[in-house]
PDB file with one MODEL, atoms N, CA, C and O in Angstrom:
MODEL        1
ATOM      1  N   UNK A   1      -2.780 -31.042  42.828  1.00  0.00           N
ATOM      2  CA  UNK A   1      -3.724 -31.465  43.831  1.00  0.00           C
ATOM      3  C   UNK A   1      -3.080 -31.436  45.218  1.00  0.00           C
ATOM      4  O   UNK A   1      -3.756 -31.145  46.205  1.00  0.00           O
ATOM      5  N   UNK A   2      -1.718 -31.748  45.306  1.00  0.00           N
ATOM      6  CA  UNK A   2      -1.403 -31.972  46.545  1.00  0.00           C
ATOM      7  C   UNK A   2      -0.920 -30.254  47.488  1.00  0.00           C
ATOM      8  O   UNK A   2      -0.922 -30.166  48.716  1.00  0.00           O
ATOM      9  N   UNK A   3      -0.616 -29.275  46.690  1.00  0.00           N
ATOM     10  CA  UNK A   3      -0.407 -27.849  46.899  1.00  0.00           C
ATOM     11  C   UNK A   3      -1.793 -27.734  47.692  1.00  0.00           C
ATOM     12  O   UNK A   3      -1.936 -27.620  48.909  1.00  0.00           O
ATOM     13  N   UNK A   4      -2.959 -27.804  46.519  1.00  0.00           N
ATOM     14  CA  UNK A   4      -4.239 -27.487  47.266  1.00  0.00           C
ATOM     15  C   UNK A   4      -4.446 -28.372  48.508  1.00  0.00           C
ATOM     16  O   UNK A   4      -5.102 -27.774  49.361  1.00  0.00           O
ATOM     17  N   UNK A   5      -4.223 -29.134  48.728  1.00  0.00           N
ATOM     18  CA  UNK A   5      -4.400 -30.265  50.191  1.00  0.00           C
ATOM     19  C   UNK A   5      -3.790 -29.461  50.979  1.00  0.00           C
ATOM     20  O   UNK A   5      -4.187 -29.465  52.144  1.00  0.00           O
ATOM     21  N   UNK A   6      -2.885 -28.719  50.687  1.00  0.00           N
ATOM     22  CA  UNK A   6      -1.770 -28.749  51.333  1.00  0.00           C
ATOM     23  C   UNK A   6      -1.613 -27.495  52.186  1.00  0.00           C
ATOM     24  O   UNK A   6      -1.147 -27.213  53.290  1.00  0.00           O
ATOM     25  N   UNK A   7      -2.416 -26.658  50.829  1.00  0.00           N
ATOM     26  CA  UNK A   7      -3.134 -24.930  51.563  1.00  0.00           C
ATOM     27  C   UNK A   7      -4.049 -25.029  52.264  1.00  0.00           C
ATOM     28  O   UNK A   7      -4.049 -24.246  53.214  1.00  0.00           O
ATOM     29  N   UNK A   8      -5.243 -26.009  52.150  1.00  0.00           N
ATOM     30  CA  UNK A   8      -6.431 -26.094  52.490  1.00  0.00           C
ATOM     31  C   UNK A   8      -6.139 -26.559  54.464  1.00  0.00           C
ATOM     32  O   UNK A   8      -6.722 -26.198  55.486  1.00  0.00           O
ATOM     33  N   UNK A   9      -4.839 -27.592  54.178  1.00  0.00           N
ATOM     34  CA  UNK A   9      -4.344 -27.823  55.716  1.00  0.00           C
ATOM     35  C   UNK A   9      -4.314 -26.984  56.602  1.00  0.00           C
ATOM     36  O   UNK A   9      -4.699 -26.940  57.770  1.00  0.00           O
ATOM     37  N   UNK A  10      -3.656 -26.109  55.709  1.00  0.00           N
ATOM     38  CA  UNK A  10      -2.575 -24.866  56.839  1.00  0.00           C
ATOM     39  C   UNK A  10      -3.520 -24.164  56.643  1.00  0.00           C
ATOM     40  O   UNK A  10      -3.409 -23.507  57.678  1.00  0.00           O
ATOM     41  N   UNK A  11      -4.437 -23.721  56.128  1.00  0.00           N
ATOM     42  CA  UNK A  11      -5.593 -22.637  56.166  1.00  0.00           C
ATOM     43  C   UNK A  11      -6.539 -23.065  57.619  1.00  0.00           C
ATOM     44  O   UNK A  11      -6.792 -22.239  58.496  1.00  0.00           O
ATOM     45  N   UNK A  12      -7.003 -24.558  57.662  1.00  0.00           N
ATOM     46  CA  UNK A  12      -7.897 -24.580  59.057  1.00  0.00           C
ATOM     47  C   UNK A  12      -6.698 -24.832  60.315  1.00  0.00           C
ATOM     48  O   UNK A  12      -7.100 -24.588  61.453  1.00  0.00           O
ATOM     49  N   UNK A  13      -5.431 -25.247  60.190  1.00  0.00           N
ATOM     50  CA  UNK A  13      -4.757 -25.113  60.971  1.00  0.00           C
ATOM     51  C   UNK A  13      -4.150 -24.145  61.843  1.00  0.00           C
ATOM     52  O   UNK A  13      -4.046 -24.108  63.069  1.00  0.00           O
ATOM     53  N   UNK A  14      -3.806 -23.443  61.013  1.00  0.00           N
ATOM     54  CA  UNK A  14      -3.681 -21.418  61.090  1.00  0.00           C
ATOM     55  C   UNK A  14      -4.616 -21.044  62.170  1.00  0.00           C
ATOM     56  O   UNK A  14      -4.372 -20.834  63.359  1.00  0.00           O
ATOM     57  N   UNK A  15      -5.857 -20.995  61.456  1.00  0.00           N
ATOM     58  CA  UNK A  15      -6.958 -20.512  62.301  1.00  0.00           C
ATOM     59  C   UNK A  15      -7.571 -21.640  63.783  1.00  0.00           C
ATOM     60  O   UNK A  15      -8.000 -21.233  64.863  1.00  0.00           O
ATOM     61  N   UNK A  16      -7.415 -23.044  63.346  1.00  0.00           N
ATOM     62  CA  UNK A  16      -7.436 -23.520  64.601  1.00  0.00           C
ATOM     63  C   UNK A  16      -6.697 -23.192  66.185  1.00  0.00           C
ATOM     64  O   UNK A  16      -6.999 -23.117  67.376  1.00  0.00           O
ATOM     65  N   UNK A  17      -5.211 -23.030  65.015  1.00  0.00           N
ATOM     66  CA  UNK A  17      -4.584 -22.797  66.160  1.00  0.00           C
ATOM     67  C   UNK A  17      -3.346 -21.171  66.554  1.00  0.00           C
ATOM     68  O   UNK A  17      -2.644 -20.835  67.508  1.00  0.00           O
ATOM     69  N   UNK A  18      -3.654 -20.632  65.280  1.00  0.00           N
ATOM     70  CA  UNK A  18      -3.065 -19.406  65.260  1.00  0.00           C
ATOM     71  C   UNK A  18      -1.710 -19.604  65.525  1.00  0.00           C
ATOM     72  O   UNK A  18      -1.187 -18.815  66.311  1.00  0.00           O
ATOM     73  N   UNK A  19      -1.105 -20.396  65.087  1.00  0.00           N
ATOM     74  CA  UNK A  19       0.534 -20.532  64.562  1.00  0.00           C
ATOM     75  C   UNK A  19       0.617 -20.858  63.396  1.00  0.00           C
ATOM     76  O   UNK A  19       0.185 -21.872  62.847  1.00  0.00           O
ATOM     77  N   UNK A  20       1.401 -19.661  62.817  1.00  0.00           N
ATOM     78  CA  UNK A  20       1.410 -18.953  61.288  1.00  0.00           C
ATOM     79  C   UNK A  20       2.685 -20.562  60.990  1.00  0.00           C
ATOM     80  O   UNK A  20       2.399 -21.409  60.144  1.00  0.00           O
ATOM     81  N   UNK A  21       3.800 -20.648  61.726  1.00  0.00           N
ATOM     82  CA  UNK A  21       4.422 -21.207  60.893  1.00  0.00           C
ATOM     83  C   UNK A  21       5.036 -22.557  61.874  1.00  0.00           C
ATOM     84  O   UNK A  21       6.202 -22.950  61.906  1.00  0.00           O
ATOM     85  N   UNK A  22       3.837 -23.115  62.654  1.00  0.00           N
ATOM     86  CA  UNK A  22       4.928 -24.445  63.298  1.00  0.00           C
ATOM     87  C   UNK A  22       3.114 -25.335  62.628  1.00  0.00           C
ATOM     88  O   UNK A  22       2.769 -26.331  63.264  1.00  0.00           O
ATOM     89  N   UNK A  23       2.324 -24.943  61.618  1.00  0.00           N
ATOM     90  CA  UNK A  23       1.757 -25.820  60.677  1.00  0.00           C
ATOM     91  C   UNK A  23       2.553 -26.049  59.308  1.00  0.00           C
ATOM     92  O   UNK A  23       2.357 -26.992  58.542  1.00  0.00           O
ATOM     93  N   UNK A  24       3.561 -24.938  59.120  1.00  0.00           N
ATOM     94  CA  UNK A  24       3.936 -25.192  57.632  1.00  0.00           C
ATOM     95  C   UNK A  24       4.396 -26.331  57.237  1.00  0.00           C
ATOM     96  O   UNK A  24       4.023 -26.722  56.130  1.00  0.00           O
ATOM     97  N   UNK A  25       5.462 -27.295  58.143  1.00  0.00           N
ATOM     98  CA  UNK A  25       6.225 -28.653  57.858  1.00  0.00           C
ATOM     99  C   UNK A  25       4.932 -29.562  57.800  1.00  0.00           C
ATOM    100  O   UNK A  25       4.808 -30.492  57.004  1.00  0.00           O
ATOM    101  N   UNK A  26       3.943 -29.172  58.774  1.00  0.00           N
ATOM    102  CA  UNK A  26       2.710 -31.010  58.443  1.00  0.00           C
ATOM    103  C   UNK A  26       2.135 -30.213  57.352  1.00  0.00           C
ATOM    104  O   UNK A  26       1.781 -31.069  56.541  1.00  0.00           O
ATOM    105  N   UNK A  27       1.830 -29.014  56.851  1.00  0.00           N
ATOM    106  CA  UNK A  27       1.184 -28.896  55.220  1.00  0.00           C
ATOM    107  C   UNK A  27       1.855 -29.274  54.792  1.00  0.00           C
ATOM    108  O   UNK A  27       1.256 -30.122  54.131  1.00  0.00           O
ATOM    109  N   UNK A  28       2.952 -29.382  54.542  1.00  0.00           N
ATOM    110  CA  UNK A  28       4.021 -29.753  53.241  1.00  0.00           C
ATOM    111  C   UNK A  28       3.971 -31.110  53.290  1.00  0.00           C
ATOM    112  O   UNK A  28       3.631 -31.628  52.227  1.00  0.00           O
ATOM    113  N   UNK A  29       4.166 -31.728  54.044  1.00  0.00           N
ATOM    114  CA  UNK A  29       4.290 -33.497  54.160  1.00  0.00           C
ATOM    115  C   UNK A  29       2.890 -33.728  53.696  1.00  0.00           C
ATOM    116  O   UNK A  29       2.611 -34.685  52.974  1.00  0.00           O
ATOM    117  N   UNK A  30       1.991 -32.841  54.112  1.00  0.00           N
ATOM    118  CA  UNK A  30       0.432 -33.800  53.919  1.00  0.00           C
ATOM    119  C   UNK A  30       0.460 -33.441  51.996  1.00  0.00           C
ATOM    120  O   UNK A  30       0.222 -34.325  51.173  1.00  0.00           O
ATOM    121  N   UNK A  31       0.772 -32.109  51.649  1.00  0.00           N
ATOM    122  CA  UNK A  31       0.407 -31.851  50.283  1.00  0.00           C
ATOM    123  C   UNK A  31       1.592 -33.046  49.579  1.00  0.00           C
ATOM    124  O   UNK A  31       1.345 -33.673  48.548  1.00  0.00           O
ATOM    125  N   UNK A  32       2.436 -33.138  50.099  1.00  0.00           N
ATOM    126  CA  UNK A  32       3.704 -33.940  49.466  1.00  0.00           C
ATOM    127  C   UNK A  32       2.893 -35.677  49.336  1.00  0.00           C
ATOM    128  O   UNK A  32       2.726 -36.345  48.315  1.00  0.00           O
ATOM    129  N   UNK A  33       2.577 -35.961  50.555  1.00  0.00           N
ATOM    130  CA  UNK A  33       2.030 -36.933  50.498  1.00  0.00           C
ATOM    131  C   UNK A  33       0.922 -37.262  49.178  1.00  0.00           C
ATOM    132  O   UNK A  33       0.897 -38.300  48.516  1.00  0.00           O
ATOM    133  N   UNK A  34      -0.019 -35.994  49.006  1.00  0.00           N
ATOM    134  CA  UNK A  34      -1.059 -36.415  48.051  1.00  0.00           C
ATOM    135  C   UNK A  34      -0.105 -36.540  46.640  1.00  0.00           C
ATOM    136  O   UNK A  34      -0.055 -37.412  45.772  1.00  0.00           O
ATOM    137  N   UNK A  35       0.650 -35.212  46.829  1.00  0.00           N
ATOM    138  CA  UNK A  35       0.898 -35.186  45.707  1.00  0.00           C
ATOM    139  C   UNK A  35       1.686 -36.264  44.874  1.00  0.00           C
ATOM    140  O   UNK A  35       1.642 -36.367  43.648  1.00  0.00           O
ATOM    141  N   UNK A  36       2.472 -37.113  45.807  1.00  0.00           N
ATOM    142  CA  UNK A  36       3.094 -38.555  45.218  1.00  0.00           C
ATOM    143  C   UNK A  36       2.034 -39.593  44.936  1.00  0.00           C
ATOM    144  O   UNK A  36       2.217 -40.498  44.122  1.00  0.00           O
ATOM    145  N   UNK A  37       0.881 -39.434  45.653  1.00  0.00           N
ATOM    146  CA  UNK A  37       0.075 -39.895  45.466  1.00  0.00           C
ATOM    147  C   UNK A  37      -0.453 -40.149  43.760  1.00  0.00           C
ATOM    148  O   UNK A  37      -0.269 -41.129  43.038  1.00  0.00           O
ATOM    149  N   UNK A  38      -1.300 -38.603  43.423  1.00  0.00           N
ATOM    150  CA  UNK A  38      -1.463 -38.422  42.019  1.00  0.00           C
ATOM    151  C   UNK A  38      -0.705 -38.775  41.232  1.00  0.00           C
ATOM    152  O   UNK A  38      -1.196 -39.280  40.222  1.00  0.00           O
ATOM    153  N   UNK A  39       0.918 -38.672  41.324  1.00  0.00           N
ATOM    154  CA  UNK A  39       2.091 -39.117  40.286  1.00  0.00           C
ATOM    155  C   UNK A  39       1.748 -40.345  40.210  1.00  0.00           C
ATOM    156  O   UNK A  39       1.413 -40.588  39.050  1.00  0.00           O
ATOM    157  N   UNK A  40       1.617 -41.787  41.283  1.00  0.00           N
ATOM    158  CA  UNK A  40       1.476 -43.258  40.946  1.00  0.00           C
ATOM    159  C   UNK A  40       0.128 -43.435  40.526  1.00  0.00           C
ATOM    160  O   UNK A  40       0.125 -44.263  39.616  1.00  0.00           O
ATOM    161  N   UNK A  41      -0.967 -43.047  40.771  1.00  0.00           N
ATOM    162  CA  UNK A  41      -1.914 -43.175  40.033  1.00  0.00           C
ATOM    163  C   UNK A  41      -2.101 -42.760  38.342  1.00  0.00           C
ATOM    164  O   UNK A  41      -2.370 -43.491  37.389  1.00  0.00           O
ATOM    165  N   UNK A  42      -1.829 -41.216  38.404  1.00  0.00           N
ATOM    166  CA  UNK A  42      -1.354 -41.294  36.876  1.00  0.00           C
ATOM    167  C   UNK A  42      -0.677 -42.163  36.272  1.00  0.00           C
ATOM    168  O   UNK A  42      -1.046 -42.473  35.140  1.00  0.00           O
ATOM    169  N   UNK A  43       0.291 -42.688  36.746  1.00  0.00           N
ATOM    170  CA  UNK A  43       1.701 -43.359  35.997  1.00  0.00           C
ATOM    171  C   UNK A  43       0.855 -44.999  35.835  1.00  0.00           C
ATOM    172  O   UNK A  43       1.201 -45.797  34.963  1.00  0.00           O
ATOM    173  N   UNK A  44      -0.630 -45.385  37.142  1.00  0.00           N
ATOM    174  CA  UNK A  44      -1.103 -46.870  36.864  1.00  0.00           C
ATOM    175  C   UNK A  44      -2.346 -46.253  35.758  1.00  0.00           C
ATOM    176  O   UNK A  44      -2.866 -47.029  34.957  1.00  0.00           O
ATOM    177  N   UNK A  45      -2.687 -45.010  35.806  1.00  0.00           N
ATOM    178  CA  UNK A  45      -3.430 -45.197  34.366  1.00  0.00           C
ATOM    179  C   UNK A  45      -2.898 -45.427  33.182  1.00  0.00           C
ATOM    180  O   UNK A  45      -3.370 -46.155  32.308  1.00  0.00           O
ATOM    181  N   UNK A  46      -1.832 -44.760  33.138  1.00  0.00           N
ATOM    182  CA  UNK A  46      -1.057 -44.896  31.930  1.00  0.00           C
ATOM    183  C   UNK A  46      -0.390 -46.348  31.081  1.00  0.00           C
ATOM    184  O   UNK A  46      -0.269 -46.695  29.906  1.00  0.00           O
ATOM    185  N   UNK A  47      -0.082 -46.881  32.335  1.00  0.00           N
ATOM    186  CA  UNK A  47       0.474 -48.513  31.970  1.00  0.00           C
ATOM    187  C   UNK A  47      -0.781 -49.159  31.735  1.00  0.00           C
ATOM    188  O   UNK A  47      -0.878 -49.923  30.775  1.00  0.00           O
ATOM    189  N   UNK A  48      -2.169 -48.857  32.814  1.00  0.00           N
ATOM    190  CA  UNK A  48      -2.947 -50.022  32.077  1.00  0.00           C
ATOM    191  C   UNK A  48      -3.956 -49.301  30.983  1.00  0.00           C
ATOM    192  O   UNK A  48      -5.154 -49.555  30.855  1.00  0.00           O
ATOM    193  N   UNK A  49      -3.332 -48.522  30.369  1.00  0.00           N
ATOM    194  CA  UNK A  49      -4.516 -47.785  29.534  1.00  0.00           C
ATOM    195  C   UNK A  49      -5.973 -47.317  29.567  1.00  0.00           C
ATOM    196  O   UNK A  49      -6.937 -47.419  28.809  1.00  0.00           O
ATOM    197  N   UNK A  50      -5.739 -46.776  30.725  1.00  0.00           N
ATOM    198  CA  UNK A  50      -7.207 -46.287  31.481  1.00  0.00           C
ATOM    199  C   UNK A  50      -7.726 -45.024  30.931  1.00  0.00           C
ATOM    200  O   UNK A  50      -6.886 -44.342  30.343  1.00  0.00           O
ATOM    201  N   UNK A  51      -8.832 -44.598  30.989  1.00  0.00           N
ATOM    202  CA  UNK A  51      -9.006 -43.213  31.029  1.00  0.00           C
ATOM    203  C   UNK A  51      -9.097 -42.153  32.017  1.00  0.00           C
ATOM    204  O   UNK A  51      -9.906 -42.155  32.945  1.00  0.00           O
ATOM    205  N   UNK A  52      -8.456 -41.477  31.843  1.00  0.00           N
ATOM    206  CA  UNK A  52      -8.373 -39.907  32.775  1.00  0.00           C
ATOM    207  C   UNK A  52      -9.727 -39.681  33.282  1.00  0.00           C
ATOM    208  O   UNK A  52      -9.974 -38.682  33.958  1.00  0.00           O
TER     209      UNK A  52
ENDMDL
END
C-alpha cells in the first residue's frame, strides 16, 4: 500500500511540477510513512484477533 501512495505522489507531483527527481525523497517518506503504517495495524489486528 505504501509503494502505491507513494507512486501515486510522485505521479501528480511530476506533472505538477515537472521535476523528475527533487519529488523522489517526499514519495519515499510519504509511501514509507503509509507503509509503517499498514505493518502496526496489521500487527493490532493480529494481537486483538480481528478480522482482515
Amino acid at each position: 500500500m505504501g509503494l502505491v501512495i507513494g507512486a501515486i505522489f510522485y505521479l501528480v507531483e511530476v506533472i505538477s511540477t515537472g521535476d523528475l527527481l527533487g519529488t523522489l525523497p517526499f514519495a519515499a517518506v510519504i509511501g514509507a510513512i503509509f507503509w509503517v503504517t499498514s505493518l502496526g495495524e496489521r500487527r493490532r489486528r493480529k494481537k486483538h484477533h480481528l478480522p482482515r
